[in-house]
N, C-alpha and C positions, 0 to 999 in steps of 0.2 A: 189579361191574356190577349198575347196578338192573334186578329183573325184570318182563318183561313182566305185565299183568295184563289175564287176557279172564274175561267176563263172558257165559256162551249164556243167553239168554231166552226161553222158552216162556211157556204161560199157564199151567200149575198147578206145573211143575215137579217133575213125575212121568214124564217121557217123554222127548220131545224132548232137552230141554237138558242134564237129567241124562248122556243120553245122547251128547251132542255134549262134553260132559265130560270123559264115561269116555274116548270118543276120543283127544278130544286132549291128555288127560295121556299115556296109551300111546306116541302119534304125538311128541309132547316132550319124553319122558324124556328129562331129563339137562339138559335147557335152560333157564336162568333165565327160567322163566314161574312164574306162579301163575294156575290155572284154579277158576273157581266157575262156578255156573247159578243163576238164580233164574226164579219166575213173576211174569207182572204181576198174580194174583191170586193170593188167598191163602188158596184152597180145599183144598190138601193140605199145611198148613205141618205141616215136624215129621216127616213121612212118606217111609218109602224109595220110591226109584221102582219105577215099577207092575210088578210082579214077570213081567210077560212083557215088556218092558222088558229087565228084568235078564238073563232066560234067554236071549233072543236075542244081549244082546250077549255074555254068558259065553260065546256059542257062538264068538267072534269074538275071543275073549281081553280083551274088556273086564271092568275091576270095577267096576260101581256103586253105591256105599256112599254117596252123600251123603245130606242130610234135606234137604227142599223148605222153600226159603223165597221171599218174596215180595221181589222187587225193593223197594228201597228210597232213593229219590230223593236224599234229602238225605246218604245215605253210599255208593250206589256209582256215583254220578256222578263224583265226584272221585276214589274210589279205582280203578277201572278204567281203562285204556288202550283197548282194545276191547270192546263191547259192543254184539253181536251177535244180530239176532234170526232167531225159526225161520220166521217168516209174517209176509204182509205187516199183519196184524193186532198183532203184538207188536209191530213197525215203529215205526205209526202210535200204538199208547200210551205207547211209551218216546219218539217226539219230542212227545205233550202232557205227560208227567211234565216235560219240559225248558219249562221256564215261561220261562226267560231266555234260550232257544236258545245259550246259552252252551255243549251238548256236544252237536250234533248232529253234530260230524264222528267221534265216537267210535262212532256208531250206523251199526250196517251189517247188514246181514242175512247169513246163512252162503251163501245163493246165489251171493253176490257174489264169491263164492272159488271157485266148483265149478272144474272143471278139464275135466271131462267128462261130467256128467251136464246133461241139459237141463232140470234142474228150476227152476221160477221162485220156491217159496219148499219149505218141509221140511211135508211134510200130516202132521197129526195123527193117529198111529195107533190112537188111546184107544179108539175106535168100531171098529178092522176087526180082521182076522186077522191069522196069520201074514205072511201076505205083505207086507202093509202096515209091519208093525214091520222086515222085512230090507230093504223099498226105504226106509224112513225111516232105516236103518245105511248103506245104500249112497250115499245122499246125504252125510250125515254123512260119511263117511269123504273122497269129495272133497269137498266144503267145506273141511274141519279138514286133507288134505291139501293145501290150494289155502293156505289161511290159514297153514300153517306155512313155505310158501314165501317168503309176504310177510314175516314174520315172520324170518328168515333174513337178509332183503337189508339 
């Protein structure tokens, strides 16, 4: 069976997506998926995610090991199944990278899965404290639970 392939997109790819990652590797153990992140820019390429980032979700049994790279049009258009953004701002840049509308059905936002939270996109926690990084996991965790139920059917 070919495996699924999802794609979370942030904009630096130090936070957010990394982290919607860490998730839903955990949440898909064992299930023909392959999960990666990337940002739409390419300000911390190469870089682990933001180290309180990491500490929150180690608190949660996530591992975030990946390096941040920048969404890349001409190869993970076609290699992704879903790809997923955190705001309506990565949305709106990943359908202008789609120059031939040819993959806008593959383009969804993680909101579009919550299950129970009323959040309308994943807010960046780069700027706040603690608190902001655990409701940016608690989001993440429905979404990525909501997405792996599609994902099932």
């Amino acid at each position: 069976m070919k495996p699924i392939k999802i794609l979370f997109v942030c904009l630096g790819n130090i936070c957010r997506s990394p982290a919607a990652e860490g998730v839903m590797k955990k949440l898909a153990a064992g299930l023909p998926v392959e999960i990666d992140s990337a940002g739409t820019a390419g300000y911390h390429i190469g870089e682990l995610p933001d180290a309180r980032m990491r500490s929150h979700a180690a608190k949660r049994g996530y591992i975030l090991n990946s390096h941040a790279r920048q969404f890349d049009p001409k190869i993970d258009f076609e290699k992704f199944d879903y790809i997923v953004a955190m705001d309506k701002s990565n949305y709106h840049d990943l359908q202008s990278f789609d120059t031939s509308r040819k993959y806008s059905k593959k383009i969804s936002m993680l909101t579009d899965y919550r299950q129970k939270m009323d959040a309308v996109e994943v807010p960046d926690p780069y700027y706040g404290g603690p608190a902001e990084f655990e409701h940016v996991l608690d989001i993440l965790e429905d979404g990525c639970g909501g997405l792996l139920k599609v994902l099932q059917k």
